[in-house]
C-alpha angles and dihedrals in degrees: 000000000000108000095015108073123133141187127222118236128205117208134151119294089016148318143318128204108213113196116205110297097020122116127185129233117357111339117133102228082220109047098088089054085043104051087046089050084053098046093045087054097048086041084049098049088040088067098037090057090058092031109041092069093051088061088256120129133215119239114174121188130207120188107202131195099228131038091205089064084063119039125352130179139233144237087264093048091253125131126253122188109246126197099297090057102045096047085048098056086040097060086038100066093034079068097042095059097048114100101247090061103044099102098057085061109044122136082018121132091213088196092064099032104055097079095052100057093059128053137134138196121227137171093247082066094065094044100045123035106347089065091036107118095205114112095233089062100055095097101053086043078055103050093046099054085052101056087040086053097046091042104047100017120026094059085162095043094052090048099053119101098235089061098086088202103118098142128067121192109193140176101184113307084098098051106090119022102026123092121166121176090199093072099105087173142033117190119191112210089174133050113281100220104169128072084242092054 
């Protein structure tokens, strides 16, 4: 039956049934996604380091297989960063910090930076906040249509180097019709199931 499915797992002394999401002993659900994210960044600031002084810059892109591990929102329609964002920021600034990549980031304040260099646009954007009338939720309607705006429309302003958007977290609304010769990476943080993909 869809959604409950579960594996059998042998171990010593018996058996374990494992439902979607589980994991037994001492995994981190998270580690795999974590590690990818890692390797995508270092991957990212590797070619910035060769690219940035031909002029060229640096997009990565991660397709995700929830929108809710990414951004959620909150009573109020406002986004919070989930686990995709925050491991993200996390391994950004680890990098960041390391002694290869500190030229790319001098005079930048990497705490109020972070979260400018990574955004995504989803569906649920346009039907949840961003299509919410109420006035607390202007800003987060606002800040939606912009990243939708940089990410499917302004192809010239997203590559400028004065744009700090390097890092494009997508569900599905970047599959078909957009097409961008600056992404250097793809990570896939879901399962690629078509031939396209």
């Amino acid at each position: 039956q869809k959604g409950n499915e579960f594996m059998e797992l042998r171990v010593p002394g018996g058996e374990k049934f494992l439902r979607l999401g589980e994991a037994y002993g001492d995994v981190d659900a998270m580690a795999v996604q974590r590690e990818m994210i890692r390797r995508t960044i270092k991957e990212h600031l590797d070619k910035e380091k060769r690219l940035r002084p031909q002029g060229i810059k640096v997009l990565s892109l991660f397709f995700i297989d929830t929108v809710e591990k990414y951004r959620k929102y909150d009573v109020d329609g406002n986004p919070v960063k989930s686990d995709y964002a925050r491991i993200f920021e996390e391994e950004y600034q680890r990098w960041a910090n390391q002694p290869d990549y500190r030229n790319l980031f001098k005079e930048v304040d990497l705490s109020a930076t972070v979260e400018d260099v990574h955004n995504g646009y989803f569906s649920i954007d346009k039907k949840g906040g961003w299509t919410d009338t109420s006035e607390n939720n202007q800003t987060s309607r606002d800040n939606a249509e912009r990243a939708y705006n940089l990410i499917m429309r302004e192809k010239e302003k997203l590559l400028g180097m004065e744009t700090p958007l390097k890092f494009i977290f997508s569900h599905s609304a970047l599959k078909e019709g957009w097409d961008n010769p600056n992404v250097f990476q793809i990570c896939a943080l879901r399962e690629m199931g078509s031939e396209r993909e």
